[in-house]
C-alpha positions as CSV (number, residue, x, y, z in Angstrom):
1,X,74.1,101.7,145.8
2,X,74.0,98.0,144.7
3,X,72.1,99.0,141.7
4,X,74.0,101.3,140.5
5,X,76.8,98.5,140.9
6,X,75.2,96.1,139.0
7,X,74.6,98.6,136.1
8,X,78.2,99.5,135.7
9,X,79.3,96.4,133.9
10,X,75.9,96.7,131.5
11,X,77.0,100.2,131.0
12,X,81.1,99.3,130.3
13,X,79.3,96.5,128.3
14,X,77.6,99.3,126.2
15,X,80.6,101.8,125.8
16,X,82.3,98.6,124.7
17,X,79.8,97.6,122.4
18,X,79.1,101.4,120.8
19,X,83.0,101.4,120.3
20,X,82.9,98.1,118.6
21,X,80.4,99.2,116.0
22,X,81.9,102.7,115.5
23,X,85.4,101.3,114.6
24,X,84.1,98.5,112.4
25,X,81.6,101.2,110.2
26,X,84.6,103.3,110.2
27,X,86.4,100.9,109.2
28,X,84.0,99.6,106.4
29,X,83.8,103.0,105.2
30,X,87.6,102.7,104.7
31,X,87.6,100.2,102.5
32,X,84.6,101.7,100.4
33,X,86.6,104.4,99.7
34,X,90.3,102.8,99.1
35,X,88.6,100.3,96.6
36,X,87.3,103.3,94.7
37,X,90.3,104.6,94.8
38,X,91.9,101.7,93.9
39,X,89.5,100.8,90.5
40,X,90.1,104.9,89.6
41,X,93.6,104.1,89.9
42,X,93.3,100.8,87.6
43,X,91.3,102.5,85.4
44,X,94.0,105.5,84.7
45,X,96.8,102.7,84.6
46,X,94.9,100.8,81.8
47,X,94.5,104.3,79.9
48,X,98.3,104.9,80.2
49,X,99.5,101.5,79.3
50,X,96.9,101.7,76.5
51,X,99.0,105.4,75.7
52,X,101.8,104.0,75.7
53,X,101.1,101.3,73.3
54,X,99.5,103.7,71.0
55,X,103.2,105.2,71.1
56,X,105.3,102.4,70.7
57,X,103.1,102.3,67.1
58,X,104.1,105.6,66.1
59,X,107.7,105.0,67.3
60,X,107.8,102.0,65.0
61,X,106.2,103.7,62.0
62,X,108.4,106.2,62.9
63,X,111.7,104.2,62.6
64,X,110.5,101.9,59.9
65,X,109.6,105.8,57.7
66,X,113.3,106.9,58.3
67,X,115.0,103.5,57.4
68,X,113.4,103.6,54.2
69,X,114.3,107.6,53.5
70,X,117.7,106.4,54.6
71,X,117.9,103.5,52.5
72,X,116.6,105.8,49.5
73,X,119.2,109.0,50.6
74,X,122.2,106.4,50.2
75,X,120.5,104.7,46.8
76,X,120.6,108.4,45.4
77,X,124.1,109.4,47.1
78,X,125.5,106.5,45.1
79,X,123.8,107.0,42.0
80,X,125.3,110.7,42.1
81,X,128.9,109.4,42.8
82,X,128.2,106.3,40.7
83,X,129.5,104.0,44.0
């Protein structure tokens, strides 16, 4: 009976010290995974920034195009009514 006593606290001790190394592999594993997350997550931000960028271009050449067909509709419009 004592024996078995004095293995009780070496076998909390165990239980205690399993638990311990369970949670914090579980817990590395966790973090593995959200970092990878986290860089495939960066990675598709820097595409769609870069996107978007690649759009603001085209929006500019865009604008700048139609100015200049404006500037040259209004140039003919007067030459027609001789402004």
């Amino acid at each position: 009976m004592e024996e078995k006593q004095s293995r009780q606290p070496l076998l909390y001790l165990f239980v205690a010290l399993t638990a311990s190394v369970c949670l914090a592999v579980t817990i590395a594993y966790l973090e593995i995974r959200r970092d990878s997350e986290v860089e495939k997550l960066r990675e598709e931000v820097a595409m769609l920034i870069e996107y978007v960028e690649i759009l603001k271009v085209k929006i500019n050449r865009s604008e700048t195009f139609t100015r200049k067909i404006e500037e040259m509709l209004v140039s003919k419009i007067l030459l027609l009514f001789k402004f």
